[in-house]
N, C-alpha and C positions, 0 to 999 in steps of 0.2 A: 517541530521544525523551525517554527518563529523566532524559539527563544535563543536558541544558538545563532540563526542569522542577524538578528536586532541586539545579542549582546557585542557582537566583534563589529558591527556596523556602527553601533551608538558609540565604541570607545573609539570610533576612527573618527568621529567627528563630521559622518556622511548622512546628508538629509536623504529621505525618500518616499515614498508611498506606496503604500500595499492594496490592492485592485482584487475583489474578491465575486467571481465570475458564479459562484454558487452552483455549480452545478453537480454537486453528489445525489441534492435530490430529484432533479430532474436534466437526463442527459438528451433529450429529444433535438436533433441535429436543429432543430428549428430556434429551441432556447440558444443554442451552446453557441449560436450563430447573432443573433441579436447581443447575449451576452458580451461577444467577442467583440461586434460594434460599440457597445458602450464602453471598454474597456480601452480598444484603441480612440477613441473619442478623449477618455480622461489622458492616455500616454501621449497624445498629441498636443495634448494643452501645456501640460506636463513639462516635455522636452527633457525626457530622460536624456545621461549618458550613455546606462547602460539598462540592459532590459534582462530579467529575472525570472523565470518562467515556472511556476510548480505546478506539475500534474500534468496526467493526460491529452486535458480538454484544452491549456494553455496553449499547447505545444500543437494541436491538431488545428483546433478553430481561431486560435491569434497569430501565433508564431509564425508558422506554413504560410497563409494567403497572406499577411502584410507585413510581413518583417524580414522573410527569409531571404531577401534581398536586399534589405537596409543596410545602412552602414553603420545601423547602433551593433554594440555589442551585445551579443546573448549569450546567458547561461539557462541550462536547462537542467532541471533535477525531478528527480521524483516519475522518470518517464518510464512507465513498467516494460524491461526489459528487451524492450528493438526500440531507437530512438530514430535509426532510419527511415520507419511508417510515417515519418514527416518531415522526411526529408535533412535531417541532422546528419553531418554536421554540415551546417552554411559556413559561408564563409567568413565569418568572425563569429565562431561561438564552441563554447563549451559548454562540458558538463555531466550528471552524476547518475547514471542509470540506474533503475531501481529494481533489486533483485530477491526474490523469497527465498528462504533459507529452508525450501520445498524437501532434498532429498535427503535433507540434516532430520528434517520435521517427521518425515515418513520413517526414517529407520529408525526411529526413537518409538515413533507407535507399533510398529512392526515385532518389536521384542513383550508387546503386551498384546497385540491382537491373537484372535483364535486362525485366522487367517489371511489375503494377502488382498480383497474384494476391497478398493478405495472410493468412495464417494467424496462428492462437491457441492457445497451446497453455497449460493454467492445470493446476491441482489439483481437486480436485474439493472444494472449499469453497462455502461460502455467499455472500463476498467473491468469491473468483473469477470463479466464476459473475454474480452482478452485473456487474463488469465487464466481464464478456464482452459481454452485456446492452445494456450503454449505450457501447459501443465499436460494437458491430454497429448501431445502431440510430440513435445521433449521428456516426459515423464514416467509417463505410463502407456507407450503404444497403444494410443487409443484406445486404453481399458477401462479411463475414469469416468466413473457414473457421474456425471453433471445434473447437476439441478438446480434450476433458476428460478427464485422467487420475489412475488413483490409486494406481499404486506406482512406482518406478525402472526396472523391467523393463516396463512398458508407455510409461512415457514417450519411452524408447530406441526403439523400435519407432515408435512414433506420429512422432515427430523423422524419423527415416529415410524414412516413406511420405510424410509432410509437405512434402517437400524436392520429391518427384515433381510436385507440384499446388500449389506455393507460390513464388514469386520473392520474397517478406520471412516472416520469422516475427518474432512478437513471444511472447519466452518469459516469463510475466506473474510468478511465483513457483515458486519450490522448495519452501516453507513447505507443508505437504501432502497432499505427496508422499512417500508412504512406502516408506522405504529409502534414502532416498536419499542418496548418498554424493556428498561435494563434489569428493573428489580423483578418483575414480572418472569423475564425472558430467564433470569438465573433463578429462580424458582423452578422453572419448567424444566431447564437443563440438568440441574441439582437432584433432582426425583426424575427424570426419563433418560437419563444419558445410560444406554445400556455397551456400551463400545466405547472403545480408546477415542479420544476428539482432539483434534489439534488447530491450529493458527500459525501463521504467521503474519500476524495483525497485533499490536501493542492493544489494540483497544476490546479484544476479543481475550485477551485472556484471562480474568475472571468467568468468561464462559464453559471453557474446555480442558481437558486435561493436559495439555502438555501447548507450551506456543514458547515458537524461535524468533520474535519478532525482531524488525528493524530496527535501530534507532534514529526518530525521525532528526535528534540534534545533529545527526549524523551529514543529512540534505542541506540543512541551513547552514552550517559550519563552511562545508565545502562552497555554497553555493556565494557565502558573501567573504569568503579568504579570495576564492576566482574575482570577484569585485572588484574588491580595494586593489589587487596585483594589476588589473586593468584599469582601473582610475588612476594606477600609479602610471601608467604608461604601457603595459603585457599585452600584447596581441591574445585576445581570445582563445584563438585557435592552437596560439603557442603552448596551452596549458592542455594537458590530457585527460581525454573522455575516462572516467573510473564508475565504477562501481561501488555500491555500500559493499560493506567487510563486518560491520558490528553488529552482535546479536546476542543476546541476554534468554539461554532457559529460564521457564518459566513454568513451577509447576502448581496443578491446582490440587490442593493436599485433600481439599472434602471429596473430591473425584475419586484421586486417585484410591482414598478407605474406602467408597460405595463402590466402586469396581475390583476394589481386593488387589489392589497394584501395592509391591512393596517394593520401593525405589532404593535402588542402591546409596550407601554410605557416598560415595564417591560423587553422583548426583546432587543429593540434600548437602552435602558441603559445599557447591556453586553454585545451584540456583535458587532462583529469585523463588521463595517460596507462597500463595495465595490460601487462605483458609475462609 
C-alpha cells in the first residue's frame, strides 16, 4: 500500500509523515486507545493539511472521536467493508472500502471440493472478527463454521479438527497469530492440507490453494491521487466513496498435485502461479 502512496506523493513534491499505531498485534480497546492518543498528539504538532487514514483501528479509535468534526480533510481506505461503523462519510472526506473477492474465492473451491460445508479460520483481531461477521451473515446464511485463534499451536490443532467438518477452508490472516512461523507453518500446510483452502489475503497465498487477493497498491494509489486533488483545491467529499476492483488468481501448484486438483489450461495461462 505504501509503495503506490509514496511513489505519486514523492513525485508531487508533497512532505509528510506516516503514524504507525501497531496495532495488528494487539487490538485491546485499551491499546488502540492510548495508541490513538499518541498519534493525535504527533498530528497536532504536525499540522497536517490533510489527514490519511489506513485501517480499521485508524478510522474507529482516531478518526471518529477527534477528527470527525474537524475541518482537516480525510481520506480513508483500507476500511473492511461498512465504513459507516464510524461514522463515514464526515463532512470533508473520502475514500476506498476495502472489499474480499469472498464469492469469486468460494466458487473457485467449490468446483474442487467434495462438498459445500465452509469453514473460517482468522486471528483473534478486531478486523478478523468482523469479517467473519459479514461473511457469515452476507455469505453464507449463517452456515460458516468460524473459528478464532490466537497462537501457532492452536491454529495447527483447529486446521486438523477443521478438516473433519469442512470440505473448503478459507484461512483469512496470519497477522495475529502469535508465533507464528512462516516456514514452519508452510511445512505444516504442505503435508496436512487435506481440502481445497483459499485466501483472500496477498500474504497468505503461499499457504493455500487457491487466493484472490487485493492489491494493496491499489489503497495507496487512490488514497494519495484523493490528496494531491485536495491539496490542489477538491473538496474531499466532492470525490467518491469506491471500492478495490483489482485482484490477481493465485495458485499454489504443490497444493494443487497433493490434492489431485488439475487446473484448467485456461487458469494456468492467467494466473499468478506458486511452487
Amino acid at each position: 500500500m505504501l509503495k503506490g502512496f509514496e511513489r505519486i506523493i514523492v513525485s508531487h513534491g508533497i512532505s509528510y509523515k506516516i503514524i504507525h499505531m501497531n496495532t495488528k498485534g494487539n487490538d485491546s480497546k485499551e491499546y488502540c486507545e492510548k495508541m490513538a492518543l499518541e498519534a493525535k498528539k504527533i498530528i497536532d504538532e504536525y499540522k497536517p493539511d490533510i489527514l490519511i487514514a489506513s485501517d480499521d483501528p485508524a478510522s474507529k479509535y482516531l478518526m471518529m472521536p477527534y477528527y470527525s468534526k474537524s475541518d482537516i480533510p480525510i481520506v480513508f481506505c483500507a476500511v473492511n467493508w461498512d465504513a459507516s461503523i464510524y461514522g463515514y462519510p464526515y463532512k470533508n472526506s473520502t475514500g476506498m472500502i476495502e472489499i474480499d473477492f469472498i464469492e469469486e474465492t468460494v466458487g473457485f473451491l467449490k468446483k474442487y471440493a467434495k462438498g459445500e460445508r465452509m469453514a473460517y479460520i482468522c486471528p483473534n483481531d478486531e478486523t478478523s472478527r468482523k469479517v467473519a461477521k459479514i461473511y457469515n451473515e452476507n455469505f453464507f446464511n449463517g452456515n460458516l463454521s468460524i473459528h478464532i485463534v490466537n497462537d501457532f499451536t492452536e491454529f495447527k490443532k483447529v486446521f486438523l479438527d477443521t478438516q473433519q467438518e469442512a470440505d473448503m477452508i478459507i484461512l483469512y490472516n496470519k497477522e495475529g497469530i502469535r508465533d507464528w512461523n512462516n516456514r514452519e507453518a508452510k511445512d505444516f500446510l504442505m503435508t496436512e492440507t487435506k481440502v481445497p483452502t483459499g485466501s483472500n489475503n496477498p500474504i497468505m497465498s503461499e499457504f493455500v490453494l487457491i487466493s484472490m487477493p487485493k492489491a494493496p497498491e491499489e489503497f495507496g494509489i487512490f488514497a494519495a491521487e484523493a490528496a494531491v486533488n485536495v491539496l490542489k483545491g477538491k473538496k474531499a467529499s466532492d470525490i467518491p466513496v469506491l471500492t478495490n476492483k483489482k485482484t490477481i488468481l493465485t495458485v499454489n501448484m504443490t497444493l494443487a498435485d497433493k490434492l489431485g486438483i488439475v487446473l484448467p489450461l485456461s487458469v494456468l495461462k492467467t494466473a499468478t502461479k506458486i511452487h
